[in-house]
N, CA, C and O atoms as a Tinker XYZ file with bonds, in Angstrom:
   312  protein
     1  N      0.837000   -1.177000    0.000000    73     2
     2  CA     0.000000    0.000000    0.000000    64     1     3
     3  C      0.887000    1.246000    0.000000    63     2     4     5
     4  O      1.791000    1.405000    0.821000    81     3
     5  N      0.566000    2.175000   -1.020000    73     3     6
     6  CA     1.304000    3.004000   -0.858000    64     5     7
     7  C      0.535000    4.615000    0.047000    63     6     8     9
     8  O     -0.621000    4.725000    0.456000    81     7
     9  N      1.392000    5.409000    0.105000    73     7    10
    10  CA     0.614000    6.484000    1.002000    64     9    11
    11  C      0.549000    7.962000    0.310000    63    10    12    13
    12  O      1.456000    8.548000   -0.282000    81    11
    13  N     -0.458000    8.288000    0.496000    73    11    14
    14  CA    -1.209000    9.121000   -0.885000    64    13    15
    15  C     -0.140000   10.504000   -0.525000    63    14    16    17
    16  O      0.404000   10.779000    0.544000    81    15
    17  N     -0.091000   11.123000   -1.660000    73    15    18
    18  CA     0.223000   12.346000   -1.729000    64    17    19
    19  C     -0.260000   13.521000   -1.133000    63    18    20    21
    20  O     -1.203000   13.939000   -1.806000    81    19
    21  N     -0.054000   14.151000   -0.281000    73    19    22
    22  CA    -1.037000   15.312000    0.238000    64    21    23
    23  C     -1.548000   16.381000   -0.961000    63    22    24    25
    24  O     -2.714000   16.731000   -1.140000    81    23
    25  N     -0.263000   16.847000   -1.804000    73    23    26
    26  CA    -0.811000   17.608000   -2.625000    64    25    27
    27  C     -2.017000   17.456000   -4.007000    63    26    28    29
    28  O     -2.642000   18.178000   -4.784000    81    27
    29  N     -1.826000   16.024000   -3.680000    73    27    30
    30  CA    -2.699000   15.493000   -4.978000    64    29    31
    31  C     -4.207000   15.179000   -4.312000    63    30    32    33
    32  O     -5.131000   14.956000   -5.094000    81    31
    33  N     -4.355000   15.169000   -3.452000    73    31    34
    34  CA    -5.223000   14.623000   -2.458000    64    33    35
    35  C     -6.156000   16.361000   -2.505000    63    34    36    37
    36  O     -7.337000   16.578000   -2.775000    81    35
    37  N     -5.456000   16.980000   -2.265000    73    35    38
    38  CA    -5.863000   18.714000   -1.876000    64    37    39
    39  C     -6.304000   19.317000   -3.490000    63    38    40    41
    40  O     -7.248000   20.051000   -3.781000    81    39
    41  N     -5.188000   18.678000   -4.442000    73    39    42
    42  CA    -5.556000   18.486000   -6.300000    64    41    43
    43  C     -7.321000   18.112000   -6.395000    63    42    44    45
    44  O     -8.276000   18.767000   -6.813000    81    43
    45  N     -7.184000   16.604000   -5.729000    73    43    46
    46  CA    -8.281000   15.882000   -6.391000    64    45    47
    47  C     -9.553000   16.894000   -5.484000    63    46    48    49
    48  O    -10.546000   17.046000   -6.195000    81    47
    49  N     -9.676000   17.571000   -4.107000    73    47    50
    50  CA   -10.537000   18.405000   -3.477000    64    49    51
    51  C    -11.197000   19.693000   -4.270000    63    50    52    53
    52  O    -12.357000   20.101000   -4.208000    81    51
    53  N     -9.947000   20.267000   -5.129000    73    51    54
    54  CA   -10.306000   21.320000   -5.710000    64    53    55
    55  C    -10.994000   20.894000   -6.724000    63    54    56    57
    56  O    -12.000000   21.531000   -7.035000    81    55
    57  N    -10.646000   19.802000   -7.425000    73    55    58
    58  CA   -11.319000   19.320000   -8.448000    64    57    59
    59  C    -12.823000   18.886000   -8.423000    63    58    60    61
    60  O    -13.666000   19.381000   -9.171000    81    59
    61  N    -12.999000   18.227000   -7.793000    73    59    62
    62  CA   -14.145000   18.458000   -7.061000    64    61    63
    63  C    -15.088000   19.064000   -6.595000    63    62    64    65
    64  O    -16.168000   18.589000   -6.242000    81    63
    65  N    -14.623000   20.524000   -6.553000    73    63    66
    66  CA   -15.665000   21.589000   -6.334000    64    65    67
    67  C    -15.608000   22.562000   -7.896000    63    66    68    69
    68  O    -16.497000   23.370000   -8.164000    81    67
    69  N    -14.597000   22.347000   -8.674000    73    67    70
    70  CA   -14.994000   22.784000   -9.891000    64    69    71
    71  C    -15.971000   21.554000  -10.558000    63    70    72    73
    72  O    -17.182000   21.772000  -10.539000    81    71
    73  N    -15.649000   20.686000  -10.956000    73    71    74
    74  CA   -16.993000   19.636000  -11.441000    64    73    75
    75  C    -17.999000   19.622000  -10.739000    63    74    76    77
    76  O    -18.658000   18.629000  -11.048000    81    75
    77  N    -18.645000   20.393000   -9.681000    73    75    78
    78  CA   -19.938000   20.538000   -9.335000    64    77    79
    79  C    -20.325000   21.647000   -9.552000    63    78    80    81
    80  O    -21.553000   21.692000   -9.616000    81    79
    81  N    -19.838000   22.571000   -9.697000    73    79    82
    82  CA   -20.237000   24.231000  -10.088000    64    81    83
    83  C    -18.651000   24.542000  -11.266000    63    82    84    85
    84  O    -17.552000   24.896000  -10.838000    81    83
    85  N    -19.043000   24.244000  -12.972000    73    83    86
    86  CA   -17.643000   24.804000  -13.723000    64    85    87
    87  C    -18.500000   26.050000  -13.774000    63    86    88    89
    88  O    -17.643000   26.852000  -13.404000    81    87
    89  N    -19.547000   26.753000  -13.964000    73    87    90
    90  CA   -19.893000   27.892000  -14.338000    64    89    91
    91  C    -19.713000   28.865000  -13.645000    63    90    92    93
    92  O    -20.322000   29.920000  -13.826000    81    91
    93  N    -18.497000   28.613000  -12.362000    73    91    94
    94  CA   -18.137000   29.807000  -11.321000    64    93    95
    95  C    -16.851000   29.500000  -11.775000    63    94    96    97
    96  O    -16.151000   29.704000  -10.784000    81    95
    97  N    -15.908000   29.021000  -12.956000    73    95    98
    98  CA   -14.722000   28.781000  -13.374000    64    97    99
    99  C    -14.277000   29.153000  -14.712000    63    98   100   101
   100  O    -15.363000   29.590000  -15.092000    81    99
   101  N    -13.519000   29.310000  -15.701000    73    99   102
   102  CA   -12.508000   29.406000  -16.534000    64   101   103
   103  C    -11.475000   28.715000  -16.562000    63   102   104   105
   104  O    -11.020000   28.407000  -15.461000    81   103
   105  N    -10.822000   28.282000  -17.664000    73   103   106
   106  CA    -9.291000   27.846000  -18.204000    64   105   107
   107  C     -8.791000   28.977000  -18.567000    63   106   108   109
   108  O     -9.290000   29.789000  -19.346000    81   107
   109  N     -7.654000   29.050000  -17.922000    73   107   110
   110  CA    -6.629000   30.301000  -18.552000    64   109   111
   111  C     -6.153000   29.573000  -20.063000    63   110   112   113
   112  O     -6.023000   28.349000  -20.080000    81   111
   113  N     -5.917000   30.328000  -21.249000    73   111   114
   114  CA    -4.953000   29.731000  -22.309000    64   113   115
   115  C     -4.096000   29.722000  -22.554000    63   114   116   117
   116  O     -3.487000   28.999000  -23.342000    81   115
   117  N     -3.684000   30.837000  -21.715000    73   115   118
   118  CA    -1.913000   30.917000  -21.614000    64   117   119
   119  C     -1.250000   29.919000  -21.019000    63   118   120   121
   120  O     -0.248000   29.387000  -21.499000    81   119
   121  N     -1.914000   29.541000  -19.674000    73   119   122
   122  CA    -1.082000   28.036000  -18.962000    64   121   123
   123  C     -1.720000   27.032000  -18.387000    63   122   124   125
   124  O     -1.171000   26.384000  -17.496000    81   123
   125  N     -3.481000   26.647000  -18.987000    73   123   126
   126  CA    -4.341000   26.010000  -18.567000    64   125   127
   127  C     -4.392000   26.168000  -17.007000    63   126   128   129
   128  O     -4.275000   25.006000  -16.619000    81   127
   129  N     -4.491000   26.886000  -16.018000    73   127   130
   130  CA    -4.592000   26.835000  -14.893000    64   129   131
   131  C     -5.996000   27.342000  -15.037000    63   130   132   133
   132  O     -6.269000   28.164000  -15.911000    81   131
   133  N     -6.954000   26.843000  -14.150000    73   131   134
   134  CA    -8.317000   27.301000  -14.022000    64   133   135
   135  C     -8.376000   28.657000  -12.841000    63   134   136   137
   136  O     -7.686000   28.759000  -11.827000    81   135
   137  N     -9.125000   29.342000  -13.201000    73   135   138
   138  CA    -9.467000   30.846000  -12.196000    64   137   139
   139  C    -10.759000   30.838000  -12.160000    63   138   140   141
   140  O    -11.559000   30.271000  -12.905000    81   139
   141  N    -10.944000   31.588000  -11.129000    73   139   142
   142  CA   -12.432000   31.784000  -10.852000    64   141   143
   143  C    -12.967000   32.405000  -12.576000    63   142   144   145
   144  O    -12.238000   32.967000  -13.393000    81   143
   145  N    -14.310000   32.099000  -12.713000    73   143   146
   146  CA   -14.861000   33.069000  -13.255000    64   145   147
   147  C    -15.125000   34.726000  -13.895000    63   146   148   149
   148  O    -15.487000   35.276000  -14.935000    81   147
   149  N    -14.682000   35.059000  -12.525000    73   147   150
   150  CA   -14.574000   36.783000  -11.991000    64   149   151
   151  C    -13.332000   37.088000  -12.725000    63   150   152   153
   152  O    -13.530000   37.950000  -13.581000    81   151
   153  N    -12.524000   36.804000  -12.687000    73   151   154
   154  CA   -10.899000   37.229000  -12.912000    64   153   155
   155  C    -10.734000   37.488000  -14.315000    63   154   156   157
   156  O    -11.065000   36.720000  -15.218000    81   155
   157  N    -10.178000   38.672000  -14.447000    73   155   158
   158  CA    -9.896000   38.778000  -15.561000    64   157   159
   159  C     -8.334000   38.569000  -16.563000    63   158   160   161
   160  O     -8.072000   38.422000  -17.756000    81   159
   161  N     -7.514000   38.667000  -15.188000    73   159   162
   162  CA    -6.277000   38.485000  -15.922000    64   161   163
   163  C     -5.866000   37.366000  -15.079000    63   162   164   165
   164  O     -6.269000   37.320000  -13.917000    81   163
   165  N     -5.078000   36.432000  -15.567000    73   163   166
   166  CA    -4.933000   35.442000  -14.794000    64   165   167
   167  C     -3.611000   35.300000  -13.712000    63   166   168   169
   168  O     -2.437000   35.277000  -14.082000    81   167
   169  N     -3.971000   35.231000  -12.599000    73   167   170
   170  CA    -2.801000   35.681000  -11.504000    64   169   171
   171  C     -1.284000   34.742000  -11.750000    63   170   172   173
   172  O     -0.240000   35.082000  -11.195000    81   171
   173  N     -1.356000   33.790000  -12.471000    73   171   174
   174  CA     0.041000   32.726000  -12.844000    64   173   175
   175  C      0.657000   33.358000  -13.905000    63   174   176   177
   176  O      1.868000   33.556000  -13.797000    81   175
   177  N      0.168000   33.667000  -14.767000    73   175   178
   178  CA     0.952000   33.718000  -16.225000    64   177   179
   179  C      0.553000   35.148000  -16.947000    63   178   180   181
   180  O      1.187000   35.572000  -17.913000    81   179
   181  N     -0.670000   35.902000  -16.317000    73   179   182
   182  CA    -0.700000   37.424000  -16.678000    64   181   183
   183  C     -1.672000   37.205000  -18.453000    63   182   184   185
   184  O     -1.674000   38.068000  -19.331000    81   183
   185  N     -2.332000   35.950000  -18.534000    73   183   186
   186  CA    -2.337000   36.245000  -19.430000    64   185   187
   187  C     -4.566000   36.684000  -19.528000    63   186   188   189
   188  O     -5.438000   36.643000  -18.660000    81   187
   189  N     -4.590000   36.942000  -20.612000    73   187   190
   190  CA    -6.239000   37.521000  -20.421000    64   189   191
   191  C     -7.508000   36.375000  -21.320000    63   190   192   193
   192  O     -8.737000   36.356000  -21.260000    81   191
   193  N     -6.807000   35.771000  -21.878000    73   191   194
   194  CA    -7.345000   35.042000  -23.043000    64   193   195
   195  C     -7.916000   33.696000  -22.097000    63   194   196   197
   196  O     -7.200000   32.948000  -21.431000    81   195
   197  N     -9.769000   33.606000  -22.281000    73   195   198
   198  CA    -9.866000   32.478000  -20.770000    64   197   199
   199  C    -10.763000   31.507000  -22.070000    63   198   200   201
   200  O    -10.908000   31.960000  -23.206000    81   199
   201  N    -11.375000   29.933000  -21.581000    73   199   202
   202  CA   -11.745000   29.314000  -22.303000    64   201   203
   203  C    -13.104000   28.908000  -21.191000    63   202   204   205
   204  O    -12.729000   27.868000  -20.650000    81   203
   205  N    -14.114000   29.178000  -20.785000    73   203   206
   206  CA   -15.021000   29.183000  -20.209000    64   205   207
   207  C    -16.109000   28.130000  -20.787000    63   206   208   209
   208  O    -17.141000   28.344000  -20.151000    81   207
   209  N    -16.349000   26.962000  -21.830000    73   207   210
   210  CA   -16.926000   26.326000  -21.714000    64   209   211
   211  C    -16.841000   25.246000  -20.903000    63   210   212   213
   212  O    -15.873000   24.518000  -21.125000    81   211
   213  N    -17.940000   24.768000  -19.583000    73   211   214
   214  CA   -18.158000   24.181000  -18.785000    64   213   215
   215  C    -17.740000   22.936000  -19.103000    63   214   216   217
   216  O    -17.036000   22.412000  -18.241000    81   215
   217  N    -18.014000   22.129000  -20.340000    73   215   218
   218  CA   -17.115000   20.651000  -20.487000    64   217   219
   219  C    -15.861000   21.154000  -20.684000    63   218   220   221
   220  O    -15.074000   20.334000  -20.211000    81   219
   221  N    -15.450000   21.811000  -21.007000    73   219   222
   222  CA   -13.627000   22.045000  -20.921000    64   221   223
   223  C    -13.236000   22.506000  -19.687000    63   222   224   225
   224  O    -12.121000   22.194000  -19.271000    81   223
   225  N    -13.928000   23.159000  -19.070000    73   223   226
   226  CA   -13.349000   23.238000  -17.411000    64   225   227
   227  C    -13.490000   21.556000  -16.936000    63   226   228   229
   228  O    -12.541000   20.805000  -16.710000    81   227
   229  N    -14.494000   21.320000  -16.882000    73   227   230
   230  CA   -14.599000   19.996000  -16.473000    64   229   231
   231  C    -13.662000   19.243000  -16.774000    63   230   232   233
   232  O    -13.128000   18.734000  -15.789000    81   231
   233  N    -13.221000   18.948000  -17.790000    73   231   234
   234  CA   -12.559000   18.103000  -18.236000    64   233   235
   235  C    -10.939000   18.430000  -17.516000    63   234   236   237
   236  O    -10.089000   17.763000  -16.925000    81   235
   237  N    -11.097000   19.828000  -17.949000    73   235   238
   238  CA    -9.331000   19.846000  -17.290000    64   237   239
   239  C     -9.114000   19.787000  -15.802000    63   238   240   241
   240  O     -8.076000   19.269000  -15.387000    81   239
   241  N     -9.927000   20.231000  -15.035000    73   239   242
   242  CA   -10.111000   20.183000  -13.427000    64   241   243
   243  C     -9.636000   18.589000  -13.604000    63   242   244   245
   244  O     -8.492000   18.311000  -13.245000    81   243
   245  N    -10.526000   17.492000  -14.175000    73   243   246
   246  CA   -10.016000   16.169000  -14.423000    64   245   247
   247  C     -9.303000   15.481000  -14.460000    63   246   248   249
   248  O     -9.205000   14.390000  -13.898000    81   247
   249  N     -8.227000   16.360000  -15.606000    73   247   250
   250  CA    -6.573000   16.134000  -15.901000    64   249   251
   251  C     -6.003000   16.880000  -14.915000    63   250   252   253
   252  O     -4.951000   16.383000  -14.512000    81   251
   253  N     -6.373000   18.058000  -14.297000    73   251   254
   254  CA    -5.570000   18.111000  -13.608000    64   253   255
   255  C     -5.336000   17.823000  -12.048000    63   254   256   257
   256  O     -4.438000   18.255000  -11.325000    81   255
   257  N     -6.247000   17.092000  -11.784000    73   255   258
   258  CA    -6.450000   16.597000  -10.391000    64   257   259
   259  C     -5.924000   14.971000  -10.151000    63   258   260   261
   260  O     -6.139000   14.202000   -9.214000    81   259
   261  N     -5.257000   14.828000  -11.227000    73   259   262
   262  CA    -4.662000   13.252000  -11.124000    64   261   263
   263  C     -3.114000   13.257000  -11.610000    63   262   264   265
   264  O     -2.375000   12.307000  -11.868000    81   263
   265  N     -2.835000   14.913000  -11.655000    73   263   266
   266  CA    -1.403000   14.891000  -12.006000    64   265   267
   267  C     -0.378000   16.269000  -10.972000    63   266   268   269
   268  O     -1.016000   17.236000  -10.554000    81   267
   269  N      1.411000   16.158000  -10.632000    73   267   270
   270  CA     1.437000   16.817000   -9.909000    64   269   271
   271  C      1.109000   17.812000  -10.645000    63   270   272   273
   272  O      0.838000   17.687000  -11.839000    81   271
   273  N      1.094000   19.247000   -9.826000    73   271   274
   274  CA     1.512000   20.408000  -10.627000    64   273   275
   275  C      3.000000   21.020000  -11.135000    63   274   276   277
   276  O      3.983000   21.098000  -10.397000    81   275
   277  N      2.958000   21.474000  -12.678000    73   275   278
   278  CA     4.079000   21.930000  -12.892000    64   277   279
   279  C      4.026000   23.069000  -13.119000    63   278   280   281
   280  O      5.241000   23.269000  -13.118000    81   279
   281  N      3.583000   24.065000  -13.331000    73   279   282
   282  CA     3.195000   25.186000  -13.386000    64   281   283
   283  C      3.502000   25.930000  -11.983000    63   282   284   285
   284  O      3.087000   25.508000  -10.903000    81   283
   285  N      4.348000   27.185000  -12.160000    73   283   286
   286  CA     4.978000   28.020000  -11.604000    64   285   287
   287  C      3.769000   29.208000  -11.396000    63   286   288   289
   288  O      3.241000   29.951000  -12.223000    81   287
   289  N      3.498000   29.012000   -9.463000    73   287   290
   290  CA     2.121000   29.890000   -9.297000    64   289   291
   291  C      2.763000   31.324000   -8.274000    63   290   292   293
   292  O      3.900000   31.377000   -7.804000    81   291
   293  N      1.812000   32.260000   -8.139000    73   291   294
   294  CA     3.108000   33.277000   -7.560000    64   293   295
   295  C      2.878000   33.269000   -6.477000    63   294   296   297
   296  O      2.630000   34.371000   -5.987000    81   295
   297  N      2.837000   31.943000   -5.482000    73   295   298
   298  CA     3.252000   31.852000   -4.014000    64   297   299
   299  C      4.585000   30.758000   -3.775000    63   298   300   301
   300  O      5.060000   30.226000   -2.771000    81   299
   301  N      4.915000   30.720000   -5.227000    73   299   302
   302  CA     6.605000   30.245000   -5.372000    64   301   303
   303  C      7.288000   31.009000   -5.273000    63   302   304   305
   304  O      8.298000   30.657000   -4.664000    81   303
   305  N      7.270000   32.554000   -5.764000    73   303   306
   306  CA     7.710000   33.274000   -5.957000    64   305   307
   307  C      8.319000   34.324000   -4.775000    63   306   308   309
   308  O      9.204000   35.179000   -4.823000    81   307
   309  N      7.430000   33.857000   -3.695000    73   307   310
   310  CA     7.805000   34.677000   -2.658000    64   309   311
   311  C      9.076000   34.195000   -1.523000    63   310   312
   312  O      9.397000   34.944000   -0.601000    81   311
């Protein structure tokens, strides 16, 4: 038995509350990271360009809740 990952575990949580409500979400296109809805520029990568259909949030919340993160967020930065 192996012993779960915390961060993937906290991954698969968030994921989870985007696949029950994607219409309070967005895909950024600059670095697929999902943002709220509200946001207009995206706080990782600065970029403005969002992809807001609900099966594509869905889907990526999906992919990305079963993989680590590689994407550079700006509470690395500090």
């Amino acid at each position: 038995m192996t012993k779960e990952d915390p961060s993937l575990l906290e991954r698969a949580k968030r994921a989870k509350r985007i696949v029950r409500n994607p219409a309070q979400y967005k895909v950024c296109v600059g670095c697929d990271s999902i943002v709220a809805a509200k946001v207009n520029i995206c706080p990782n990568c600065h970029s403005y360009r969002f992809e807001s259909d609900q099966e594509f949030v869905v889907a990526q919340a999906k992919s990305l809740s079963c993989r680590e993160q590689h994407s550079v967020v700006s509470e690395d930065l500090l």
